[in-house]
N, CA, C and O atoms as CSV, one atom per row, in Angstrom:
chain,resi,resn,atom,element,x,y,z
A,1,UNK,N,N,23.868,34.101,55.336
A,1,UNK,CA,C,23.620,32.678,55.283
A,1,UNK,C,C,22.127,32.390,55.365
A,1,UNK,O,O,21.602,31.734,54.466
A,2,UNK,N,N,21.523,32.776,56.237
A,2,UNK,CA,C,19.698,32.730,56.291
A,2,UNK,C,C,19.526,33.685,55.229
A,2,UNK,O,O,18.527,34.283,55.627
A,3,UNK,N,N,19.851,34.217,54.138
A,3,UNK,CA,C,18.888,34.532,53.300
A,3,UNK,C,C,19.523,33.565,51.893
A,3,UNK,O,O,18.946,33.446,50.812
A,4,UNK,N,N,20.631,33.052,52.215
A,4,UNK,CA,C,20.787,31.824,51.062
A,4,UNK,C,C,19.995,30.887,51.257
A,4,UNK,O,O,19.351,30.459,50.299
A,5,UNK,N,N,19.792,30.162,52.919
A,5,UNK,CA,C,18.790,29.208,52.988
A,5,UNK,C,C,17.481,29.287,52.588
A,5,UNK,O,O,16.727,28.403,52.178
A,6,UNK,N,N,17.253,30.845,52.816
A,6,UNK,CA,C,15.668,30.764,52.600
A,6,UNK,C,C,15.295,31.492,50.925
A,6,UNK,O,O,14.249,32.097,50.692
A,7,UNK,N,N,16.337,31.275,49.962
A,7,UNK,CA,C,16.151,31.230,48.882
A,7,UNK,C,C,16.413,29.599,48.198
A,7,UNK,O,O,15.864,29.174,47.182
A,8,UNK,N,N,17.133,29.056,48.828
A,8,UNK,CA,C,16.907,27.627,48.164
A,8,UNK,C,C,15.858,26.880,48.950
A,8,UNK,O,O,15.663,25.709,48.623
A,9,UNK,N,N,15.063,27.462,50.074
A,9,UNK,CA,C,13.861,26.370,50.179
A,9,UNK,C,C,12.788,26.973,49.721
A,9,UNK,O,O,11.704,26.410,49.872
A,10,UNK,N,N,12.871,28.432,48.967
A,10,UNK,CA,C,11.839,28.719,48.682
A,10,UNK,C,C,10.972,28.218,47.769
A,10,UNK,O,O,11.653,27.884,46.799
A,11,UNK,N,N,9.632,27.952,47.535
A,11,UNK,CA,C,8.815,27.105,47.257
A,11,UNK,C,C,8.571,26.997,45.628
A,11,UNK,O,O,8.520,25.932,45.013
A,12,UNK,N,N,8.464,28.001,45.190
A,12,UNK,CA,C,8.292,28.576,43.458
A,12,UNK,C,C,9.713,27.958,43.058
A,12,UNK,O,O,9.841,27.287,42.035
A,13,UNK,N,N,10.598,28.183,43.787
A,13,UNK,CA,C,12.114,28.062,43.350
A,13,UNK,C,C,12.351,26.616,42.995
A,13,UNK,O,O,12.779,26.321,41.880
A,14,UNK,N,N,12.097,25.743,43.872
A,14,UNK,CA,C,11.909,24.306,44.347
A,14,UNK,C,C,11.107,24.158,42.812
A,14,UNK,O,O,11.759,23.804,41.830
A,15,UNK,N,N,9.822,24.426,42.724
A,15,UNK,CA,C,8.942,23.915,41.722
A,15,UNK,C,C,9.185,24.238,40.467
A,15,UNK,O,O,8.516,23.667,39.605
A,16,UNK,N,N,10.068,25.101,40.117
A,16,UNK,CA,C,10.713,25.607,38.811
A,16,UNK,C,C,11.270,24.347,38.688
A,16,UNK,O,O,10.797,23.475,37.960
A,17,UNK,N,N,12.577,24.178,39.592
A,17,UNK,CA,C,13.419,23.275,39.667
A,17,UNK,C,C,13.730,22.022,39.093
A,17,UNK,O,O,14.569,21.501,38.358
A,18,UNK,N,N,12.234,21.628,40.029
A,18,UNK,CA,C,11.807,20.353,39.493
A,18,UNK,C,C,11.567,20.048,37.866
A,18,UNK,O,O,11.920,19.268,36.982
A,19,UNK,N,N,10.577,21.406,38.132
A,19,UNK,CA,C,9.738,21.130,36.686
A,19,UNK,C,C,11.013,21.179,35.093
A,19,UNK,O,O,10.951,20.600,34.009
A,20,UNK,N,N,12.025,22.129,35.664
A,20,UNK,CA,C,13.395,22.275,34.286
A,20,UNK,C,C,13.737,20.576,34.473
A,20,UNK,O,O,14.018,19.878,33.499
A,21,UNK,N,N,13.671,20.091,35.741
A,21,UNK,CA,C,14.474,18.947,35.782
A,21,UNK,C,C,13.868,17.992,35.317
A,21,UNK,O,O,14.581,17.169,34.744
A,22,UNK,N,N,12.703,17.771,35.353
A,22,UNK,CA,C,11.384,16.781,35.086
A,22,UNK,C,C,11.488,16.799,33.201
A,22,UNK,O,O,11.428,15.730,32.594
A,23,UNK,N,N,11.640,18.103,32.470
A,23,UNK,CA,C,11.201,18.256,31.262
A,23,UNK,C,C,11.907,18.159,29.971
A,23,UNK,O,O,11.553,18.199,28.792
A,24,UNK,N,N,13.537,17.953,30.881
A,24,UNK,CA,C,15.118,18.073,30.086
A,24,UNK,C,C,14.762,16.352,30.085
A,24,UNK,O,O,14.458,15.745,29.058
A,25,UNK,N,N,14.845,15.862,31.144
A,25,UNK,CA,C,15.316,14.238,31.183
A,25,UNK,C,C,14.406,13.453,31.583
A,25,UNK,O,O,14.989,12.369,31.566
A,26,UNK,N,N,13.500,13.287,31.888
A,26,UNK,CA,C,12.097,12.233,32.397
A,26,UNK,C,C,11.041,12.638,32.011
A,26,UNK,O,O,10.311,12.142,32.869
A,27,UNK,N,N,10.209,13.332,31.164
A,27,UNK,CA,C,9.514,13.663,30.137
A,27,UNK,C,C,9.163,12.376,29.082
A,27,UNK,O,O,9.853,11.356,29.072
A,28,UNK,N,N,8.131,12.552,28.304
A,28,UNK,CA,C,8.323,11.286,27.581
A,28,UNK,C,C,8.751,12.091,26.475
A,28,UNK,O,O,9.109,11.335,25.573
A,29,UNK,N,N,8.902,13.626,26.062
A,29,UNK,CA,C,9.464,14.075,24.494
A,29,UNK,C,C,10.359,14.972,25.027
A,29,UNK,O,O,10.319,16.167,24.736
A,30,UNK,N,N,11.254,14.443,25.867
A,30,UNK,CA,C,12.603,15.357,26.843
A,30,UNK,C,C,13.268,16.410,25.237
A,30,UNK,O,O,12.824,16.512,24.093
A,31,UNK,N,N,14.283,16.914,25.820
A,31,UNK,CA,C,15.021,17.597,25.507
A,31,UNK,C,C,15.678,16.731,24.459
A,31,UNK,O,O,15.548,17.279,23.365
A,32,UNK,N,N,16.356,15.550,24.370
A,32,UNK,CA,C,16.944,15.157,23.651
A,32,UNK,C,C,16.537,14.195,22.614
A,32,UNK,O,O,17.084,13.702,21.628
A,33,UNK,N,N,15.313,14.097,23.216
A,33,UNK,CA,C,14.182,13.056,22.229
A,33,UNK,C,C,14.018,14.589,20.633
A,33,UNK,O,O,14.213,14.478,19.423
A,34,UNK,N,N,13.650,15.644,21.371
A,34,UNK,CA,C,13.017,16.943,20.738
A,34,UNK,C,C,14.757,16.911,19.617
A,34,UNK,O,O,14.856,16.980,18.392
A,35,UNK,N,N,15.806,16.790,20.614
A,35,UNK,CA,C,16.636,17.442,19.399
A,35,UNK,C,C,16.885,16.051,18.458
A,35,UNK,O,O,17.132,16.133,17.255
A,36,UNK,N,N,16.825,15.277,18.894
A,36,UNK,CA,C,16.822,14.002,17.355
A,36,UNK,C,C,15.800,14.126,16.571
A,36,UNK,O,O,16.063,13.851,15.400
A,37,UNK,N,N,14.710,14.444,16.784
A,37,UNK,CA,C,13.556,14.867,16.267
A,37,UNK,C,C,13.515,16.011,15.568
A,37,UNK,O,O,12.398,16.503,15.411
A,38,UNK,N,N,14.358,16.512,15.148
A,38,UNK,CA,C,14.803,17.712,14.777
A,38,UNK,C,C,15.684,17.749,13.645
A,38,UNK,O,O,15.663,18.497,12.667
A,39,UNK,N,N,16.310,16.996,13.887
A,39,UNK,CA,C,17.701,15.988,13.123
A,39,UNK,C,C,17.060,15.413,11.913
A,39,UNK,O,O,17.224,15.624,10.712
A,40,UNK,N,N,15.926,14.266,12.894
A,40,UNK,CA,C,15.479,13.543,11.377
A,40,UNK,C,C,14.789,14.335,10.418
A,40,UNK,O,O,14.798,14.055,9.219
A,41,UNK,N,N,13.794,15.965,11.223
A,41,UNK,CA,C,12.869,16.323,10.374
A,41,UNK,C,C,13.947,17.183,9.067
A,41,UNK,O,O,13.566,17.328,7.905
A,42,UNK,N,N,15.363,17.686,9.612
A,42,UNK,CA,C,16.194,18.375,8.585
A,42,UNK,C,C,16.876,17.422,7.581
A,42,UNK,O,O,17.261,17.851,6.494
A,43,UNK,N,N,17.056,15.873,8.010
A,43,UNK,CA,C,17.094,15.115,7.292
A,43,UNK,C,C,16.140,14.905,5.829
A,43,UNK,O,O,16.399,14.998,4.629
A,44,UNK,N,N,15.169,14.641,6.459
A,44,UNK,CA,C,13.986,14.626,5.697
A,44,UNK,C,C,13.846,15.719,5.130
A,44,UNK,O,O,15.011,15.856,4.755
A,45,UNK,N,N,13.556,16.222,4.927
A,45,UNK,CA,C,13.906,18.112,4.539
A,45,UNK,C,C,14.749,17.968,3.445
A,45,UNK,O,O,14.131,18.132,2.393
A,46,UNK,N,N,15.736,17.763,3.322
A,46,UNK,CA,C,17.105,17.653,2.562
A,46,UNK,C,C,16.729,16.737,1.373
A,46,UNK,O,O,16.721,17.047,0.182
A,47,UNK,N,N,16.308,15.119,2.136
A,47,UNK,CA,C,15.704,14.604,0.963
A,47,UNK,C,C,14.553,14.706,-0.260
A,47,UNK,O,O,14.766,14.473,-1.450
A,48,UNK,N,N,13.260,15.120,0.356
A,48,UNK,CA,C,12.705,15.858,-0.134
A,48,UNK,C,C,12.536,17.260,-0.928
A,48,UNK,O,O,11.418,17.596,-1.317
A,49,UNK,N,N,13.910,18.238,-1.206
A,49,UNK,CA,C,14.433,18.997,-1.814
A,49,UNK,C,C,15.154,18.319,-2.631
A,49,UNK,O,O,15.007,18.918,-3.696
A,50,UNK,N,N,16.032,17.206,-2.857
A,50,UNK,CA,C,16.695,15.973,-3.487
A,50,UNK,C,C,15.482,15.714,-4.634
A,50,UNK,O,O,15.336,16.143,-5.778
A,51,UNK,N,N,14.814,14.958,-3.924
A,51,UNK,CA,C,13.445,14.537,-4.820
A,51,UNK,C,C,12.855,15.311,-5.751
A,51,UNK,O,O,12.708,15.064,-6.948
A,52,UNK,N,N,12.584,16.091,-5.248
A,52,UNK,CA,C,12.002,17.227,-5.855
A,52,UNK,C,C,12.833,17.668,-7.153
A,52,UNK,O,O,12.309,17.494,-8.253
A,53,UNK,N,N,13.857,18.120,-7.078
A,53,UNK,CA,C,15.056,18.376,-7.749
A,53,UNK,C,C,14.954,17.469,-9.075
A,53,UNK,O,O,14.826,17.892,-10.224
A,54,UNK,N,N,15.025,16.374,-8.737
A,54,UNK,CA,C,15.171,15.136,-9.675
A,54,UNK,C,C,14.139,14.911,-10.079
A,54,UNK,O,O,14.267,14.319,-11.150
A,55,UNK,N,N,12.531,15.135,-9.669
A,55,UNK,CA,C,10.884,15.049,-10.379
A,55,UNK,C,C,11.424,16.039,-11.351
A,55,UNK,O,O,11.536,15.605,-12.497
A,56,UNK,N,N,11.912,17.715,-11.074
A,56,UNK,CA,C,11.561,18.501,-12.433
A,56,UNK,C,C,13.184,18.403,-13.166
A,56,UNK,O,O,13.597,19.313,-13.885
A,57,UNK,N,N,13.768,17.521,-12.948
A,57,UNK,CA,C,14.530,17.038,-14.139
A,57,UNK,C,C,14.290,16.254,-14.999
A,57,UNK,O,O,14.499,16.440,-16.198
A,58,UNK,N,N,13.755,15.134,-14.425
A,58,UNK,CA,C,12.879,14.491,-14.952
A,58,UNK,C,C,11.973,14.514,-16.158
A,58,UNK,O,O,12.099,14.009,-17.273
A,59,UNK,N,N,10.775,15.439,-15.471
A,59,UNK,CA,C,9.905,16.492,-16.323
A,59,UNK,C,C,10.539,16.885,-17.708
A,59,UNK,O,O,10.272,16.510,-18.850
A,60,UNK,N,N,11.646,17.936,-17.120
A,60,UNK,CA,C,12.030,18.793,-18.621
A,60,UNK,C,C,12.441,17.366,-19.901
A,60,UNK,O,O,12.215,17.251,-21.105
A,61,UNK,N,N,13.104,16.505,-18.910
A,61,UNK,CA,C,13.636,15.426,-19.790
A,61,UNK,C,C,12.472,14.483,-20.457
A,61,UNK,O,O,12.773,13.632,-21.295
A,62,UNK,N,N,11.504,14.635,-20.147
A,62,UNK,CA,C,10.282,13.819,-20.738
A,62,UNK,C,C,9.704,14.488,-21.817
A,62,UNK,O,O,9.339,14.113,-22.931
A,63,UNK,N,N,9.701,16.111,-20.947
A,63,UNK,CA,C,9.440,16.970,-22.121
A,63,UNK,C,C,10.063,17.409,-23.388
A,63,UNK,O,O,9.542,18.041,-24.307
A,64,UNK,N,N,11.099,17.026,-23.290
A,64,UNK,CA,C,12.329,17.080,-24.118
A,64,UNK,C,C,12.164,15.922,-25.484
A,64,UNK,O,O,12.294,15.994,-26.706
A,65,UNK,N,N,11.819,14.891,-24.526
A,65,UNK,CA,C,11.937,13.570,-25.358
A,65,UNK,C,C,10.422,13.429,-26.489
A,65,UNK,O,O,10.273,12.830,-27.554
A,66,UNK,N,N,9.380,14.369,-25.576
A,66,UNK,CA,C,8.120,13.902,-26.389
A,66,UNK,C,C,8.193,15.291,-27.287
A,66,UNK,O,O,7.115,15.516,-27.837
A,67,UNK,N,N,9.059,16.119,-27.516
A,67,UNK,CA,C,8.498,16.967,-28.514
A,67,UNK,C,C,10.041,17.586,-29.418
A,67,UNK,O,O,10.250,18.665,-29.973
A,68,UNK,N,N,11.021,16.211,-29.224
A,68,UNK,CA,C,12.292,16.554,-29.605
A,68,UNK,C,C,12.693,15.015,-30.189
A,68,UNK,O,O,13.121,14.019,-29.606
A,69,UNK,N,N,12.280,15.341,-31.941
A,69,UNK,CA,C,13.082,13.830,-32.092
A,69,UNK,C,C,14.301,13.352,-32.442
A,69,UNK,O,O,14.736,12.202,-32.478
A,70,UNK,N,N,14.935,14.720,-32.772
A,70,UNK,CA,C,16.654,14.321,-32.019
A,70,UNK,C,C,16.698,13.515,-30.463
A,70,UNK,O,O,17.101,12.395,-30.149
A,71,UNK,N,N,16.102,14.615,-29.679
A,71,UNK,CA,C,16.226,13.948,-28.430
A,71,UNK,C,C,16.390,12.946,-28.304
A,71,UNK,O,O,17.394,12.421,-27.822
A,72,UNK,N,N,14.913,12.157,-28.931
A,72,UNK,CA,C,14.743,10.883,-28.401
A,72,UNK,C,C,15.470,10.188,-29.329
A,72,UNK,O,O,16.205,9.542,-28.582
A,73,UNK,N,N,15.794,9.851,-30.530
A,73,UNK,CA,C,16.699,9.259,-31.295
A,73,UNK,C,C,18.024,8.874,-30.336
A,73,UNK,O,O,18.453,7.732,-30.169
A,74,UNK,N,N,18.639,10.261,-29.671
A,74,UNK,CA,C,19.994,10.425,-28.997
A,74,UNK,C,C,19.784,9.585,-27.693
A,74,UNK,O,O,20.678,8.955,-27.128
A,75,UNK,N,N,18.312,9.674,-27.242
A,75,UNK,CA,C,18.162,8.830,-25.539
A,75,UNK,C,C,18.044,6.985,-25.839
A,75,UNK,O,O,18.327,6.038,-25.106
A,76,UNK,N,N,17.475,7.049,-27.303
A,76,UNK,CA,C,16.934,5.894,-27.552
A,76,UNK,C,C,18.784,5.029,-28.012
A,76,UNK,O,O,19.170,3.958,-27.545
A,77,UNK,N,N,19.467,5.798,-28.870
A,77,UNK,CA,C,20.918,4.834,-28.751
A,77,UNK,C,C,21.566,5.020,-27.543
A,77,UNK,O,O,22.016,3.896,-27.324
A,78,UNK,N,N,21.820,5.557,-26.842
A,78,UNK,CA,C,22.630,6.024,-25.563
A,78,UNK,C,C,22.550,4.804,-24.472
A,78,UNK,O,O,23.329,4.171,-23.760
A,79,UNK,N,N,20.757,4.861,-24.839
A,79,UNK,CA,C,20.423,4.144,-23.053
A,79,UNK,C,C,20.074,2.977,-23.543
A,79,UNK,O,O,20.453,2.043,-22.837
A,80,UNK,N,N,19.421,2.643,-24.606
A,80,UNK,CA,C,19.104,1.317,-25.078
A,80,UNK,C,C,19.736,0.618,-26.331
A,80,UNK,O,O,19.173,-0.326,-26.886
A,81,UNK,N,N,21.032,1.172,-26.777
A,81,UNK,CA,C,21.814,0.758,-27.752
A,81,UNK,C,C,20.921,0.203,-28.941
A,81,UNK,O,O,20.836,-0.972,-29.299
A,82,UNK,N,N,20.253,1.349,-29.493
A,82,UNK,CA,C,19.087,1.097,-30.498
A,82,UNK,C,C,20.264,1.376,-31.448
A,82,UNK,O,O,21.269,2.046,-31.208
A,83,UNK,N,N,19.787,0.435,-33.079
A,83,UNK,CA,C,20.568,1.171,-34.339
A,83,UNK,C,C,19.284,1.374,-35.263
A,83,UNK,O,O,18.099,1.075,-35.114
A,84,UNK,N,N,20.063,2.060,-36.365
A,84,UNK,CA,C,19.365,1.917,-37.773
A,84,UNK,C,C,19.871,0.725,-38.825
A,84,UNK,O,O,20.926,0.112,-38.984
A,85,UNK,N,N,18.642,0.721,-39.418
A,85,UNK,CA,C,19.203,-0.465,-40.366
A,85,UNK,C,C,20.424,-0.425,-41.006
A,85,UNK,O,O,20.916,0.676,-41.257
A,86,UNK,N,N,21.060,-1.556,-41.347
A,86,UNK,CA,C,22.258,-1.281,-42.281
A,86,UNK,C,C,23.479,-0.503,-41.271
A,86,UNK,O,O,24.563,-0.292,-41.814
A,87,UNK,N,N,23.319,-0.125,-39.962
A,87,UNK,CA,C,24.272,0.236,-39.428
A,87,UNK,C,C,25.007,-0.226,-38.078
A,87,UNK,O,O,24.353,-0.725,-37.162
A,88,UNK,N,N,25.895,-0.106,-38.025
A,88,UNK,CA,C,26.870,-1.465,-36.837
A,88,UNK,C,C,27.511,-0.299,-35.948
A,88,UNK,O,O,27.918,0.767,-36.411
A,89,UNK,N,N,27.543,-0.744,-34.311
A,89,UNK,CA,C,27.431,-0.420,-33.040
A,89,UNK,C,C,28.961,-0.955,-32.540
A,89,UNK,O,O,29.367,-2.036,-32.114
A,90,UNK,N,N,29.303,-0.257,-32.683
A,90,UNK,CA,C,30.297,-0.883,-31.789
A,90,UNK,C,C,30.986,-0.398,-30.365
A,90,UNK,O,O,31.479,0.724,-30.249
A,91,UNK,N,N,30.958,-1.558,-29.087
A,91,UNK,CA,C,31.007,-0.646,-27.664
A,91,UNK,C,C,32.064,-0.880,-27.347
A,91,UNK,O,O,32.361,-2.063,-27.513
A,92,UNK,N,N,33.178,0.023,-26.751
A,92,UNK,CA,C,34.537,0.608,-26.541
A,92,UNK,C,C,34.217,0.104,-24.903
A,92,UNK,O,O,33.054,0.242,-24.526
A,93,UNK,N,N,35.236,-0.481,-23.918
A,93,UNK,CA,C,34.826,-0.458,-22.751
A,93,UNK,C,C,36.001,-0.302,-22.373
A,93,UNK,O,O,36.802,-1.137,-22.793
A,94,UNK,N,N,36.529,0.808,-21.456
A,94,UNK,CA,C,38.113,0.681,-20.823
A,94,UNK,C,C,38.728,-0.784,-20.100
A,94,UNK,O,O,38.135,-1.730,-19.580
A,95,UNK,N,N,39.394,-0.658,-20.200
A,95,UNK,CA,C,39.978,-2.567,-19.508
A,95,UNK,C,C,39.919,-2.473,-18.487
A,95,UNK,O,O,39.893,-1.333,-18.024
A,96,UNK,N,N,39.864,-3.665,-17.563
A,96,UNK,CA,C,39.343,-3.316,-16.140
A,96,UNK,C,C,41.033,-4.576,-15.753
A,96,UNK,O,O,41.338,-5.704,-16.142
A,97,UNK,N,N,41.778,-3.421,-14.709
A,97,UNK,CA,C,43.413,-4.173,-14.121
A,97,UNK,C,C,43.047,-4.167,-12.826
A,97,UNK,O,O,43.819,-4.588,-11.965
C-alpha cells in the first residue's frame, strides 16, 4: 500500500498527468480540434484531386476541339444546337409523367 501511495504522489507522475490531461482537452489545438483538422485537410485533399482531374479533361478537350474539326463541328451541334444551311434540327425529349 505505501508503495502505491508513493507512486501516485510522485511528482514527474503528477506532471505527466497533468500535462496528457491539459493537451487532450484544454489546449487551444486539443486532441479533437487536431482530429477535425485532419478531416477537413483529407477533405480538401479529395477535392483538389477532383479538380485537378477535371482541369486535364478539360485540357485534352480544348485540345481536341482546337486541332479537330470534326470535333468541334460535333461539340458545336451537341452543346449549342448549331445547324448547316438548308438543314432542320429536330429535338426528341422523353415525356415527363
Amino acid at each position: 500500500m505505501k508503495k502505491f501511495a508513493s507512486i501516485i504522489t510522485n511528482k514527474y507522475l503528477i506532471a505527466t498527468g497533468f500535462f496528457i490531461v491539459w493537451m487532450l482537452f484544454f489546449d487551444q489545438r486539443d486532441f479533437f480540434y487536431v482530429a477535425d483538422q485532419r478531416q477537413k485537410l483529407k477533405e480538401l485533399e479529395n477535392k483538389k484531386h477532383y479538380y485537378e482531374t477535371e482541369i486535364e479533361k478539360a485540357k485534352k478537350e480544348l485540345a481536341d476541339l482546337q486541332n479537330n474539326p470534326d470535333a468541334l463541328e460535333k461539340f458545336a451541334r451537341e452543346k449549342y444546337m448549331m445547324k448547316r444551311d438548308g438543314e432542320d434540327i429536330y429535338i426528341i425529349e422523353p415525356s415527363k409523367k
